[in-house]
Backbone as CSV, one residue per row, in Angstrom:
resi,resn,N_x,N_y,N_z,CA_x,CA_y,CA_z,C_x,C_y,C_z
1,UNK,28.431,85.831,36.151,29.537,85.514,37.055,29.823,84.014,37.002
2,UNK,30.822,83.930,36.884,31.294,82.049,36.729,31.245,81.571,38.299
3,UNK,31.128,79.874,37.914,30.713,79.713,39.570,31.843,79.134,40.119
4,UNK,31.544,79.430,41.335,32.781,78.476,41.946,33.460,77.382,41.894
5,UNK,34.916,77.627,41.921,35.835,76.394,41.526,35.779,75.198,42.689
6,UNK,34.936,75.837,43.689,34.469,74.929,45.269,33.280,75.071,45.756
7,UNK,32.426,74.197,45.943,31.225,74.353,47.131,31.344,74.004,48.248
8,UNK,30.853,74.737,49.089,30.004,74.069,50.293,28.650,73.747,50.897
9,UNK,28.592,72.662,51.432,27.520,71.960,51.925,27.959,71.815,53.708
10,UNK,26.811,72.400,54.462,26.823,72.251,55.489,26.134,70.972,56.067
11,UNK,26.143,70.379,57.022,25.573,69.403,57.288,25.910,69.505,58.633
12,UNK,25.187,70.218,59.629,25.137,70.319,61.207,26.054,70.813,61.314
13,UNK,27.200,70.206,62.131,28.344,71.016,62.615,29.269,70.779,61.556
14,UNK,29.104,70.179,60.287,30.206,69.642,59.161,29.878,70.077,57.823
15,UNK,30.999,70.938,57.895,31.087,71.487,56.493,31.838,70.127,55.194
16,UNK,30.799,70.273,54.328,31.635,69.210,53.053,32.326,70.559,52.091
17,UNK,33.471,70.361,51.899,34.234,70.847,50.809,34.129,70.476,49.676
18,UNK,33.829,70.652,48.275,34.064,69.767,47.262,34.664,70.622,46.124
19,UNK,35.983,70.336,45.749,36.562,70.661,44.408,35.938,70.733,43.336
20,UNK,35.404,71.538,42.769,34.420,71.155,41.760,34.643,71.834,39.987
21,UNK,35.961,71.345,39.843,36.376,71.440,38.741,36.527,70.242,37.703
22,UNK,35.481,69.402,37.682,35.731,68.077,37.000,35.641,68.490,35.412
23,UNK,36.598,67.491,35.154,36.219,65.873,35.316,37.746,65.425,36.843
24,UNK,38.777,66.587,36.729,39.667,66.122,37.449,40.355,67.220,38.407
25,UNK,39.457,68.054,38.768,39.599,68.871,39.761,41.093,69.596,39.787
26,UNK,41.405,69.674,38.717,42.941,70.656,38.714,42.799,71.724,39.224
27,UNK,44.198,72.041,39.834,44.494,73.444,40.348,44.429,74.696,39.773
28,UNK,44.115,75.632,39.287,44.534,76.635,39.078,44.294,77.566,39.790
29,UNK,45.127,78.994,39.233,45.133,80.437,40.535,43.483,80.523,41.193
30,UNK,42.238,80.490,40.582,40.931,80.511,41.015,40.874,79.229,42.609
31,UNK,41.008,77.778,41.655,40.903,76.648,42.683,41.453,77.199,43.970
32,UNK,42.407,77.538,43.954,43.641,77.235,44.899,43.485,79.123,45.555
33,UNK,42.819,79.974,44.970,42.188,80.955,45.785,41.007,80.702,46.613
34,UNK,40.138,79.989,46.069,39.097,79.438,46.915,39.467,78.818,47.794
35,UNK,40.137,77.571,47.746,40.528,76.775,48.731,41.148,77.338,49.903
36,UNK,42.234,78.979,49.636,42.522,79.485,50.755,41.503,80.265,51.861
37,UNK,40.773,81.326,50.692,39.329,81.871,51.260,38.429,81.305,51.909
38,UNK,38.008,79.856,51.302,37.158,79.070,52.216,37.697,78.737,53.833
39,UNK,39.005,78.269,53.423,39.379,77.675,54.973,39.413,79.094,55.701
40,UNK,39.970,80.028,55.365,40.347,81.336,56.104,38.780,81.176,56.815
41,UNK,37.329,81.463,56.374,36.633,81.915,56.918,36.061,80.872,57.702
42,UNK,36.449,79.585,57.095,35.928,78.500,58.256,36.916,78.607,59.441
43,UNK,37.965,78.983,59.994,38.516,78.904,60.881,38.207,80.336,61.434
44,UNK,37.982,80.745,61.066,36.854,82.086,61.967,35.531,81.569,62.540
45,UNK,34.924,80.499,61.659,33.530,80.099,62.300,33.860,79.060,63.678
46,UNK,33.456,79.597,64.751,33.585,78.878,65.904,32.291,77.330,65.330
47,UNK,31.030,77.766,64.369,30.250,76.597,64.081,30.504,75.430,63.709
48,UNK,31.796,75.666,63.118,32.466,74.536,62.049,32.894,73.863,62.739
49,UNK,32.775,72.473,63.445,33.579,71.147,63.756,34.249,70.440,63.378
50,UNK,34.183,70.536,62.111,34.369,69.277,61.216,34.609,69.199,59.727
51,UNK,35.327,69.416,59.182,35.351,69.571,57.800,35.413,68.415,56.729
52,UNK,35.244,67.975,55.595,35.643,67.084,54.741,36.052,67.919,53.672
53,UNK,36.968,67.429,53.065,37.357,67.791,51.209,37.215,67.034,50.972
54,UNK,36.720,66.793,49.242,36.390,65.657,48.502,36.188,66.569,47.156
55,UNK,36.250,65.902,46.220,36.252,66.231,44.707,34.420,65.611,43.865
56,UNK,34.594,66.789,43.278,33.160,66.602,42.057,33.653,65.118,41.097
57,UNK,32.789,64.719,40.696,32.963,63.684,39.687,33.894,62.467,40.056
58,UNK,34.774,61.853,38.996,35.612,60.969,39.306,36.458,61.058,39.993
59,UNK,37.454,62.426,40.360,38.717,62.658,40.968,38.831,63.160,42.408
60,UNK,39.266,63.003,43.159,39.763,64.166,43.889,40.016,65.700,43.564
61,UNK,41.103,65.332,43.222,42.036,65.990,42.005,43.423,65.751,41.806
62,UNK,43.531,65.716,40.255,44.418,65.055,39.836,45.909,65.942,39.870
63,UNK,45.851,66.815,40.642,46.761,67.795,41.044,46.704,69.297,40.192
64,UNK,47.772,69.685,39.858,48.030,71.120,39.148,47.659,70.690,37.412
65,UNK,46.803,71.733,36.599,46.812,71.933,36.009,47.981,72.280,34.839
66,UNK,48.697,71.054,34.254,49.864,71.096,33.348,49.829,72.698,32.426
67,UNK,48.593,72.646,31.349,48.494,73.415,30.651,48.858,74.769,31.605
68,UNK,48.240,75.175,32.718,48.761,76.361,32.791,50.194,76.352,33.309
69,UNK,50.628,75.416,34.306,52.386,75.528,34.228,53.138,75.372,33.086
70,UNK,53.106,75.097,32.438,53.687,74.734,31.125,54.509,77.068,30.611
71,UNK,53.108,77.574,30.925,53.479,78.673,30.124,54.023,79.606,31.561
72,UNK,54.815,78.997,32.832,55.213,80.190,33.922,56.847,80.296,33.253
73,UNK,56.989,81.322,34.111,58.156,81.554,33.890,59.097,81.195,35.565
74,UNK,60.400,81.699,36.295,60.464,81.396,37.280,59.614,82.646,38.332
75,UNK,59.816,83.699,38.405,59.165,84.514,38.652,57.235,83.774,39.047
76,UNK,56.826,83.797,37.971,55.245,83.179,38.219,55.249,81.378,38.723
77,UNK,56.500,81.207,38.428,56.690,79.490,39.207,56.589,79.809,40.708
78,UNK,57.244,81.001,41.168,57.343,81.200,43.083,56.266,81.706,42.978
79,UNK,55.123,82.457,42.229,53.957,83.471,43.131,52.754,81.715,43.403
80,UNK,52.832,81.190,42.290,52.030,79.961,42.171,52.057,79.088,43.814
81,UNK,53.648,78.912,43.431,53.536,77.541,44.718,53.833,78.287,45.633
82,UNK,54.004,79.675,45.770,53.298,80.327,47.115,52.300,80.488,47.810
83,UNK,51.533,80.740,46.539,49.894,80.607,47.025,49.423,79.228,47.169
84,UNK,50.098,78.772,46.692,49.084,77.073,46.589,49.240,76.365,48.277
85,UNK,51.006,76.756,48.544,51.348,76.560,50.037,50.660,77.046,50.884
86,UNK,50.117,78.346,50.583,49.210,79.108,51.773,48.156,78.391,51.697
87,UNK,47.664,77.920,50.783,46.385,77.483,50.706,45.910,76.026,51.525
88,UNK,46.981,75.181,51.011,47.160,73.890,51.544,47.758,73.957,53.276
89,UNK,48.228,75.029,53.751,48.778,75.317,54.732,47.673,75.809,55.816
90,UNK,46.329,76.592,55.021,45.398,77.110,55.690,44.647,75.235,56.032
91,UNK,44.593,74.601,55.089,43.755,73.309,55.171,44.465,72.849,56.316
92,UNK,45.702,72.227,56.755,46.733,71.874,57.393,46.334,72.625,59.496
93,UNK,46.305,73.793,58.839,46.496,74.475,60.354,45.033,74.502,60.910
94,UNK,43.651,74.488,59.993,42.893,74.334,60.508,42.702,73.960,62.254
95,UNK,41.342,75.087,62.921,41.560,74.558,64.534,40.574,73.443,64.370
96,UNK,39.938,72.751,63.403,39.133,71.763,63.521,39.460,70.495,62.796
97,UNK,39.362,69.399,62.859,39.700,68.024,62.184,39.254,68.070,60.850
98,UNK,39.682,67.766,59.878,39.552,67.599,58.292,40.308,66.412,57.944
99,UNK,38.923,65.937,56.996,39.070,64.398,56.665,39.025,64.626,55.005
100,UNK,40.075,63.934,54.404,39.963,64.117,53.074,38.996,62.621,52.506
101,UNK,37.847,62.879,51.737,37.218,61.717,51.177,37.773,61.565,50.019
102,UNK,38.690,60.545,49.661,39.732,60.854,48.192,38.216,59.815,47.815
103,UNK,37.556,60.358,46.688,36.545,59.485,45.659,37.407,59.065,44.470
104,UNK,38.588,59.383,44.237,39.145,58.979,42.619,40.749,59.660,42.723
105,UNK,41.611,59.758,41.697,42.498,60.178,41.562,43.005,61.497,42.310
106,UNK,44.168,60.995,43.174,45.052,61.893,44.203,46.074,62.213,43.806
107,UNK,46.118,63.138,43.347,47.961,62.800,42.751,48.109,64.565,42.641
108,UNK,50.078,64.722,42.673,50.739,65.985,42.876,50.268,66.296,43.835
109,UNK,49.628,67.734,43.838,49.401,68.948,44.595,47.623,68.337,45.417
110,UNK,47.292,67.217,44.567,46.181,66.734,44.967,46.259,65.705,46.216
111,UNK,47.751,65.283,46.476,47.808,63.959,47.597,48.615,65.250,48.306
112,UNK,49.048,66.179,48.525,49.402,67.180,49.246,48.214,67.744,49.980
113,UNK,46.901,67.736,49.373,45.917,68.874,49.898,45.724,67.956,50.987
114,UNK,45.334,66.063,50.714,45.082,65.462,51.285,46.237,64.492,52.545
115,UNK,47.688,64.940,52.362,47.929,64.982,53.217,48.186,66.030,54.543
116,UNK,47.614,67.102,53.792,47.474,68.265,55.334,45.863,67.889,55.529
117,UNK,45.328,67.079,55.616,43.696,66.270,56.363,44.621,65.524,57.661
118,UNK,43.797,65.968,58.586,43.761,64.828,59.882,44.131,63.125,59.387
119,UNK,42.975,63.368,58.593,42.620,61.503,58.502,42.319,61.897,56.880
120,UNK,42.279,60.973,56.279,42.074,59.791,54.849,41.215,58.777,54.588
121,UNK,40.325,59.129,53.638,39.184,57.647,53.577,39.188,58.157,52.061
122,UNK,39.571,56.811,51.513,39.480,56.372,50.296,39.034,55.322,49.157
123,UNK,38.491,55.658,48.323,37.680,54.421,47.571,38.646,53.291,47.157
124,UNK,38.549,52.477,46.949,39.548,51.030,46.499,39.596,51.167,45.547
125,UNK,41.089,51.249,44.988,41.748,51.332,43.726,42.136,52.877,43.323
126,UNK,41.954,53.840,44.240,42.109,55.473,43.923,43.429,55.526,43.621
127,UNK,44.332,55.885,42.588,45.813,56.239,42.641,45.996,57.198,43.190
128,UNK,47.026,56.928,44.417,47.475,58.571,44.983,49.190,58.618,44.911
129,UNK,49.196,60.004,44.469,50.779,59.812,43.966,51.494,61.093,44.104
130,UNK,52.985,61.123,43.655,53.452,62.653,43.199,54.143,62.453,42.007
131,UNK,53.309,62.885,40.949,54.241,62.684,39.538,55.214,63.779,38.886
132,UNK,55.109,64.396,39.721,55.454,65.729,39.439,57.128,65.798,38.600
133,UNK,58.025,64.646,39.031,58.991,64.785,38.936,59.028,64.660,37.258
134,UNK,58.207,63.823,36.910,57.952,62.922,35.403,57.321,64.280,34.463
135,UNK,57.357,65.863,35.015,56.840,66.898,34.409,58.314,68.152,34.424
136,UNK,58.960,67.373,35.461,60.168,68.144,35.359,60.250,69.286,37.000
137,UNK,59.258,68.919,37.778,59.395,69.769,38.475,59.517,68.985,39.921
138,UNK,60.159,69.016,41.433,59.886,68.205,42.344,58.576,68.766,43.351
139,UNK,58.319,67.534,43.907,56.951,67.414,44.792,57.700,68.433,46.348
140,UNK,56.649,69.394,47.041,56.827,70.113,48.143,55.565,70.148,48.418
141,UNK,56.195,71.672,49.529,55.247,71.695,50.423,54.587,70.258,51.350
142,UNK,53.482,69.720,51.635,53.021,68.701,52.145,53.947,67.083,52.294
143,UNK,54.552,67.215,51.052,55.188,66.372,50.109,56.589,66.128,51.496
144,UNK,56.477,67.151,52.147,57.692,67.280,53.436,57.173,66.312,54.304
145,UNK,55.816,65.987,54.280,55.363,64.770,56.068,55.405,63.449,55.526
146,UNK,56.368,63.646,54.318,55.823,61.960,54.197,57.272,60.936,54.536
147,UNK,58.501,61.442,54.798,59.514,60.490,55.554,58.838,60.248,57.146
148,UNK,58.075,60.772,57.313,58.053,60.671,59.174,56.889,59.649,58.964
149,UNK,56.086,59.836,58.159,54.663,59.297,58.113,55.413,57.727,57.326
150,UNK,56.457,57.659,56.201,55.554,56.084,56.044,57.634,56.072,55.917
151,UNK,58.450,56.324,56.383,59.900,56.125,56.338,60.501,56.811,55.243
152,UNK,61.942,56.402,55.072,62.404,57.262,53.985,62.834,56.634,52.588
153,UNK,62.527,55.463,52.939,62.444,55.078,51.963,61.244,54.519,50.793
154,UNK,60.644,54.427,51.552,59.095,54.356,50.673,58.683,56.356,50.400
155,UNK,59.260,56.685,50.925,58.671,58.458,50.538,59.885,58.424,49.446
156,UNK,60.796,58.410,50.185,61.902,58.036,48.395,61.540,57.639,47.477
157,UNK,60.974,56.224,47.033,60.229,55.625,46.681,58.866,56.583,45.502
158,UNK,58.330,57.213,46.192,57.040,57.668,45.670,58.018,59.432,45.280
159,UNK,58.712,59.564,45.898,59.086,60.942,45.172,60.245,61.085,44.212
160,UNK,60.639,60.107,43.516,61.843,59.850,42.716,61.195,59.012,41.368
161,UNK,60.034,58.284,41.838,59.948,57.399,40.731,58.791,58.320,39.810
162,UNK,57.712,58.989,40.841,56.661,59.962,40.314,55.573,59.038,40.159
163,UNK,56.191,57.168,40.922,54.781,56.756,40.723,53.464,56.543,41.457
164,UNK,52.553,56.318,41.658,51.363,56.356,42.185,51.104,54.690,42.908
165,UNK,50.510,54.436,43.962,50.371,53.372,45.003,48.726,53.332,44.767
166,UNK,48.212,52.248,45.110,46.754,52.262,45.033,46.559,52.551,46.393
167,UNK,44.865,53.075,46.766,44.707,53.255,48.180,44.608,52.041,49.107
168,UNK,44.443,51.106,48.411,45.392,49.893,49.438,46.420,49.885,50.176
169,UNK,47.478,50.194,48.823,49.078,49.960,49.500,49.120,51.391,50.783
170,UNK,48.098,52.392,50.174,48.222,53.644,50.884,48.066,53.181,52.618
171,UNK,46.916,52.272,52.605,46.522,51.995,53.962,47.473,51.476,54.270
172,UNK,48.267,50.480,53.661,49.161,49.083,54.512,50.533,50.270,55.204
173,UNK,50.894,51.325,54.278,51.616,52.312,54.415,51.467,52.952,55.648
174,UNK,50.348,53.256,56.131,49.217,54.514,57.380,49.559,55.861,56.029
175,UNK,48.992,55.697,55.215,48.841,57.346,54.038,47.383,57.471,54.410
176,UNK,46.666,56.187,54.511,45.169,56.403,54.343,44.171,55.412,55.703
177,UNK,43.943,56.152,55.923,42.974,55.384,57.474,41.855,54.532,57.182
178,UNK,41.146,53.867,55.976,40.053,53.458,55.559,40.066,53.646,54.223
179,UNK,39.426,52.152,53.272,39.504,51.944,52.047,38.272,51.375,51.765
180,UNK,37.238,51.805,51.201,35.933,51.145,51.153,35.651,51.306,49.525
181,UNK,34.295,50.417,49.323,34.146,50.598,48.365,33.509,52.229,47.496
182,UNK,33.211,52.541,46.780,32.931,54.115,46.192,31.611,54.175,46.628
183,UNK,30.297,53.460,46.251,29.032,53.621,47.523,29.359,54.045,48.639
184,UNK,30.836,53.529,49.414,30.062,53.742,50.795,31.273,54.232,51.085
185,UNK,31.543,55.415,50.624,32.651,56.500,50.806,31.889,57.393,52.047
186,UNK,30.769,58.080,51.555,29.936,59.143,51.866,29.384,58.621,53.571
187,UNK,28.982,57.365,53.354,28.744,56.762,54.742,29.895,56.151,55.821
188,UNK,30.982,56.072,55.397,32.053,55.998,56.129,32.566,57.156,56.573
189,UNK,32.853,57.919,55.883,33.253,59.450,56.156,32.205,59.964,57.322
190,UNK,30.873,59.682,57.242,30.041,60.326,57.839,30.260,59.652,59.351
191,UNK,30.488,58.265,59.420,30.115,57.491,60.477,31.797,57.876,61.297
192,UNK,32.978,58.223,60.633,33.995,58.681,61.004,34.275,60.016,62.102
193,UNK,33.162,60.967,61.201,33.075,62.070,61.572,32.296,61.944,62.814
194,UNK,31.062,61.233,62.793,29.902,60.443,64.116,31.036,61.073,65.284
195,UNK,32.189,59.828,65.439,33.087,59.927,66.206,33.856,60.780,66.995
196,UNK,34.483,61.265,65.856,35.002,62.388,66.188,33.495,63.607,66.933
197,UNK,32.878,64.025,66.521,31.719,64.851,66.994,31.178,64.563,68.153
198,UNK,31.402,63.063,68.528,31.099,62.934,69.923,31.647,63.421,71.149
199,UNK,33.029,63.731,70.827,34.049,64.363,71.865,34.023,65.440,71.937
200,UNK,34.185,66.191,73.211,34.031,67.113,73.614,34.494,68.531,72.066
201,UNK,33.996,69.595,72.234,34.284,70.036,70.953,35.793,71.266,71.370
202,UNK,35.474,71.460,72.798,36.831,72.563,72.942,38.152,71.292,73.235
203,UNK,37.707,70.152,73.436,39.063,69.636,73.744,39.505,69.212,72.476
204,UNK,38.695,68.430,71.767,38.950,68.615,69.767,39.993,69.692,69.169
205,UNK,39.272,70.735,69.566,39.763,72.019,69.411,41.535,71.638,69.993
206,UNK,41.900,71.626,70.725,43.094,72.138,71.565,43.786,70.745,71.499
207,UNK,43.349,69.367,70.802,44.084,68.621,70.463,44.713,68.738,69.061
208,UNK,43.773,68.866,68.577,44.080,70.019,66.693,45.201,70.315,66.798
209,UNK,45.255,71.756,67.716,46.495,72.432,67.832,47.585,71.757,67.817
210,UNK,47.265,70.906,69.195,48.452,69.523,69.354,49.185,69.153,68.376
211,UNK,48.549,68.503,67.442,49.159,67.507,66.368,49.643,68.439,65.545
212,UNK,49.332,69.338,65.321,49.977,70.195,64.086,51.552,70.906,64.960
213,UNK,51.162,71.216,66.016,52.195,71.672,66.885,53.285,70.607,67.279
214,UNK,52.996,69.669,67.430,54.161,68.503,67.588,54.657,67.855,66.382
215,UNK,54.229,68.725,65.038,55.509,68.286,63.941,56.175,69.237,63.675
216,UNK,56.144,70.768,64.151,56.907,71.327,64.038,57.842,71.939,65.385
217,UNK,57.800,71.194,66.322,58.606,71.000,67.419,59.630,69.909,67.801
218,UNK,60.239,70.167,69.003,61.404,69.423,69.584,60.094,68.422,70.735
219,UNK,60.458,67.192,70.828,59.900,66.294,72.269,59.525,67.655,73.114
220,UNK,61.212,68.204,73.918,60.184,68.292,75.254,59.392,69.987,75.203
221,UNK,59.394,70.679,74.188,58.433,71.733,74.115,57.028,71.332,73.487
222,UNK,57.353,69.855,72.785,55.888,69.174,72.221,55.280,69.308,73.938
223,UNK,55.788,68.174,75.079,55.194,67.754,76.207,54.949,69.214,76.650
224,UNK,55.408,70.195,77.025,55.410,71.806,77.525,53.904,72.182,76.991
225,UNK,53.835,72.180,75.568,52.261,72.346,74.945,51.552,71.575,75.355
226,UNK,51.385,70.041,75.414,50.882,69.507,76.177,49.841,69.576,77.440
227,UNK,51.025,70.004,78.251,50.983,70.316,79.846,49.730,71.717,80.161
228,UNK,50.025,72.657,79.013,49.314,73.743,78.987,47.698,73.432,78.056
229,UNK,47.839,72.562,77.015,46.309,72.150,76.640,45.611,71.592,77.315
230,UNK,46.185,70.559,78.585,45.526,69.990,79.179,44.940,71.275,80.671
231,UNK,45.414,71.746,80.367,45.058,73.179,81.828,44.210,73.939,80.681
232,UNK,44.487,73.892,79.713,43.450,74.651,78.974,41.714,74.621,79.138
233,UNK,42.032,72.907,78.626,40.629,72.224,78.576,39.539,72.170,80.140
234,UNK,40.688,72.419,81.338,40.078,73.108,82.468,38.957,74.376,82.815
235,UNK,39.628,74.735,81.794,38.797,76.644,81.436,37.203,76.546,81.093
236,UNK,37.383,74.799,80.549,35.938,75.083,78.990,35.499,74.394,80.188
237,UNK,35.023,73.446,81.340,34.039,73.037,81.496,33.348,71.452,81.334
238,UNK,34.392,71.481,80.310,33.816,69.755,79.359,34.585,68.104,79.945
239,UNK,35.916,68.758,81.144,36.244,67.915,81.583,35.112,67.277,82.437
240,UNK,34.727,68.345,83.442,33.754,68.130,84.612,32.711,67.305,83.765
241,UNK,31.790,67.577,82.716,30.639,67.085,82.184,31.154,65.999,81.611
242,UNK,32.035,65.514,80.952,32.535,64.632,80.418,32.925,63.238,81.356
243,UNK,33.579,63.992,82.547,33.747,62.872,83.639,32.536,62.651,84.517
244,UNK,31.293,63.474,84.394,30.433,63.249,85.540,29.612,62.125,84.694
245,UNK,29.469,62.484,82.893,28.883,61.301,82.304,29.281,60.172,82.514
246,UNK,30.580,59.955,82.244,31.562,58.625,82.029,31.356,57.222,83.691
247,UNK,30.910,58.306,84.539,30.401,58.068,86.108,29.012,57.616,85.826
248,UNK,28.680,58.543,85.731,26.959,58.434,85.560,26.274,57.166,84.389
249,UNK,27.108,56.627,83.772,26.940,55.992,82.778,25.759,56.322,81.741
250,UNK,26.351,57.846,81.119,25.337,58.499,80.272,26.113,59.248,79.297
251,UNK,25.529,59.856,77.729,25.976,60.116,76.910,26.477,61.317,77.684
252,UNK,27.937,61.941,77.553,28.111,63.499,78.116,27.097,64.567,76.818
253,UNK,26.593,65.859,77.534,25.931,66.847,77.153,27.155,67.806,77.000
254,UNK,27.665,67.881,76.041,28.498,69.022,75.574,28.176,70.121,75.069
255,UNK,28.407,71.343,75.410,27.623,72.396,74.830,28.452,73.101,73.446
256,UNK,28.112,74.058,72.739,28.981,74.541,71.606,29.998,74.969,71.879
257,UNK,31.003,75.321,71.132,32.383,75.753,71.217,32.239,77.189,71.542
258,UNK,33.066,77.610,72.722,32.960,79.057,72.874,33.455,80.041,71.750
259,UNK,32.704,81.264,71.866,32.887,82.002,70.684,33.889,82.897,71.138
């Protein structure tokens, strides 16, 4: 049996993702089935807090596999970037925070996976890009959050020319939340995640929702969701413990996410 085009590594409440098709982690129908399967069953696991993606070897990934688009037709052009959307869409809707660790080259369908991540931590000098156009085909799916995220003209910019920004310019942009050196990818990510894990885990939960829910809404039904997460987080318990710590001047004791 051939092995997986993805592993996982658990690490407490944090699952590591890793692409593991090197040297450059391309897409194909396998990758991009895993990638949906995995998230599907992590968003069933109430255990999972926390996710990272990150790539085997040098890359992230360097997006879709040319050689096999090269031979679709239109027919197998829509079943492809159907599935690839579901896939990247399952990463995206996740009920838990996902941090993409870009270690090396981001580009196409590869700075898409990593812009449906919460957050971005990237090594200095990683190219992240959409070249797609320079193959004849245009950048989607994900490729849609990037006028709101860095204007329309720098997303113009990166989706017309097909060229790639270093993870510098990415940060000066907000594409990428942290730029460290490649040693201390693994320990930034980790000390990121620290953070996040400290907060309550059902209100995590129901802020998740939030952010994904307020880009595909109007203002005042964003505030309406709002109004109702915050009565939510009433239900779990974690306000009371959370505010009796913050009083008490002590770490809050949060218990696991209800099942």
């Amino acid at each position: 049996m051939a092995e997986s085009p993805l592993t996982l590594h658990r690490s407490g409440d944090v699952v590591w993702c890793t692409l593991d098709r090197p040297p450059l982690n391309l897409f194909e129908p396998g990758l991009i089935r895993a990638l949906d399967q995995t998230f599907g069953a992590l968003a069933a696991d109430r255990a999972t807090r926390l996710a990272v993606v990150t790539g085997a070897g040098r890359a992230f990934t360097a997006g879709m596999d040319v050689r096999y688009l090269r031979g679709l037709d239109a027919a197998g052009a829509k079943a492809l970037i159907t599935a690839l959307c579901g896939a990247i869409d399952a990463v995206h809707r996740a009920p838990f925070p996902v941090i993409a660790a870009v270690n090396g080259a981001c580009l196409g369908a590869g700075f898409e996976l990593a812009l449906a991540c919460d957050l971005r931590v990237a090594v200095a000098g990683a190219p992240l890009g959409l070249p797609e156009v320079r193959v004849g085909v245009p950048s989607v799916i994900q490729a849609a959050l990037l006028p709101p995220l860095v204007g329309p003209g720098r997303a113009a910019e990166l989706l017309l020319t097909g060229e790639p920004i270093t993870a510098e310019r990415a940060r000066e942009w907000g594409l990428v939340n942290e730029v460290v050196p490649a040693a201390g990818l693994r320990p930034a990510v980790e000390a990121l995640a620290a953070r996040i894990l400290a907060a309550g885990p059902e209100a995590i939960r129901l802020q998740k929702e939030l952010i994904v829910r307020w880009r595909e809404t109007d203002l005042a039904t964003a505030v309406r969701y709002g109004i109702n997460a915050f009565t939510a987080a009433y239900a779990s318990g974690e306000p009371r413990e959370g505010m009796s710590a913050y009083l008490e001047k002590r770490k809050p004791e949060f218990g696991r996410p209800r099942p």
